[in-house]
C-alpha positions, 0 to 999 in steps of 0.5 A: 522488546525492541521496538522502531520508534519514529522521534521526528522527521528522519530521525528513527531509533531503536528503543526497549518497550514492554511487551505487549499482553493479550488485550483480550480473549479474541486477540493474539499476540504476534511476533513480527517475521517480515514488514514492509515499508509502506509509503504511508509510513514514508510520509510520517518519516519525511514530514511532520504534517501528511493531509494537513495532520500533524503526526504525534511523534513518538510513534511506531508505524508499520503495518505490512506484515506477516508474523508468527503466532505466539499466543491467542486468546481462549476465544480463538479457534482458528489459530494456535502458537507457531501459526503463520499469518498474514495481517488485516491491519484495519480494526472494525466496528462491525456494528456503524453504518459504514460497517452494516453497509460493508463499507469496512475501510471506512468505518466510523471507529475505525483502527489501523495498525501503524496509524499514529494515534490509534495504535501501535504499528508492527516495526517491533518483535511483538505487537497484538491483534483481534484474531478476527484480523489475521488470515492463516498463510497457506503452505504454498506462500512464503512469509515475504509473499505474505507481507506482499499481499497487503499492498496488493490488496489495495491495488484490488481494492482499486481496481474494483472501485474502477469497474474497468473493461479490459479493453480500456487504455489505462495509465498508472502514475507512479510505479512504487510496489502498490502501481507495479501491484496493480499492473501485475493485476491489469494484466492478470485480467487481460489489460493491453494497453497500460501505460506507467510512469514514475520520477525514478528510471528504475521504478518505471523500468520495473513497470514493463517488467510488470506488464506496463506496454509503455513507461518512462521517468518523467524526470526524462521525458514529457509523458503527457506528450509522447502518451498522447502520441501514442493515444491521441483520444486519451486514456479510459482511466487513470491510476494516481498512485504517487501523491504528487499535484505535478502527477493529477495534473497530468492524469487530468490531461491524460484522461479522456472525455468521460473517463476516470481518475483512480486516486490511490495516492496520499498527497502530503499536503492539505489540499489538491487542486485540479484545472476545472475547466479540464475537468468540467469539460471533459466531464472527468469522474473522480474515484478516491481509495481509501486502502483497502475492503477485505481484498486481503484473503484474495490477494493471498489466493492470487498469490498463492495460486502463482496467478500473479507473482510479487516475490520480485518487488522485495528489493532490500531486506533490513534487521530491526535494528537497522532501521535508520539505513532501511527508512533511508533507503526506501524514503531515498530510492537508494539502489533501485529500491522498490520495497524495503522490508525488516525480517525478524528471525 
């Protein structure tokens, strides 16, 4: 089968792998049909090291996705071959304190598809999964909604960790597919005043397609400045969706006495750091999110239902084989990207 193997910083080829066989009698075997490219797998594109890591070049990354069934283990109930399926790419335990706890997403032996050094990620045609992992896709949803509902899982999974009002004035810091996701949801629960940014002008323009009342480049503007005019007591909470030191600190001034920060974003370095005094005085709460707890079957519900619409982030569609142009495009933000995705006939 071919197969998208990262060799390197910015080097990306297509090579013949064996095809993957039934792990066992609870697995499928899965034929890839849409992946999206998620910035996790930007970061091992981009860097060799992503939070002090080296990454163990060769790898296969990808893990949003929704695939078609070919072969299921004889334990496997639910599924058969031609099934449609949208993909839980965390592999539990379900036996570790972390799991009885039903903290799933932090799992003592946890695996996840596409994460160098634990398995194999689906930027190939076939790849394998527990069946317990894969979630039939209703009729009402295509296979690009399907792959879709994976980042939008995480923005539930953070609006969840928030335990925000809807009255709260929200800011969400980088507008890339899992901030747009999320401020689809805010204002699906009645959010009135949320307030975006990103580097790129088409990214925070998609934001007030999204529903964002405000949003700006701040490659153009001074954010920090024209958010605190419009709001000049701060801001409840703050979504870190971008990763970036020059974006926590912003939301630590954005943030109001007593409010939160959302760290959704991946840092690429190490280490982080914050002005203490800010937020010691202003007594800021910090919430870290580690992707997603079985938010994945809500996400293809809200989907589904028409209740939130993502079909619009899907901006570039690729072949496998044409996989350096697509990791190019979405690394480079080329054309107005907004999400990158493979499709495989």
């Amino acid at each position: 089968m071919k197969a998208a193997v990262l060799k390197g910083p910015r080097e990306v080829q297509i090579v013949e792998k064996p095809e993957p066989h039934l792990p066992d009698k609870s697995s499928a075997i899965l034929k890839t049909r849409v992946a999206g490219i998620c910035g996790s797998d930007l970061h091992y594109f981009i860097s060799d090291s992503v939070g002090g890591e080296k990454v163990p070049y060769p790898v296969i990354v990808g893990h949003e996705v929704a695939a078609e069934v070919v072969e299921v283990g004889s334990e496997v109930q639910h599924l058969k071959s031609g099934d449609l399926v949208a993909v839980e790419p965390s592999i539990y335990c379900l036996v570790c304190d972390q799991c009885l706890a039903g903290r799933f997403n932090t799992c003592r032996k946890i695996r996840f598809l596409g994460h160098p050094g634990e398995l194999d990620g689906c930027f190939a045609e076939y790849f394998a999964m527990p069946a317990r992992n894969l979630l039939k896709l209703p009729e009402s949803l295509t296979l690009e909604e399907g792959m879709l509902a994976e980042p939008l899982s995480i923005a539930i999974h953070a609006f969840n960790l928030a335990g925000l009002e809807n009255t709260a004035r929200v800011g969400v810091l980088g507008s890339g597919p899992i901030g747009l996701s999320l401020i689809l949801l805010l204002k699906k629960y009645g959010f009135t005043s949320i307030f975006a940014t990103d580097r790129s002008e088409a990214r925070a323009k998609a934001a007030l397609k999204a529903g964002a009342n405000w949003s700006a480049s701040v490659e153009q503007e001074d954010v920090v400045s024209e958010i605190s005019q419009r709001q000049p007591l701060g801001l409840e909470a703050v979504f870190e969706v971008s990763g970036d030191q020059e974006a926590i600190d912003q939301a630590v001034e954005l943030v109001k006495p007593g409010g939160k920060i959302i760290q959704i974003g991946i840092p690429l370095p190490e280490r982080v750091s914050y002005r203490i005094s800010r937020l010691r005085r202003k007594e800021i709460s910090i919430i870290n999110v580690r992707r997603q707890n079985q938010c994945l079957e809500k996400a293809l519900q809200l989907i589904g239902q028409k209740e939130i619409e993502v079909s619009w982030l899907l901006t570039h569609r690729f072949k496998l084989e044409e996989v350096q142009a697509a990791f190019d495009t979405a690394a480079d933000r080329l054309d107005g990207a907004l999400k990158v995705a493979f499709v495989l006939r």
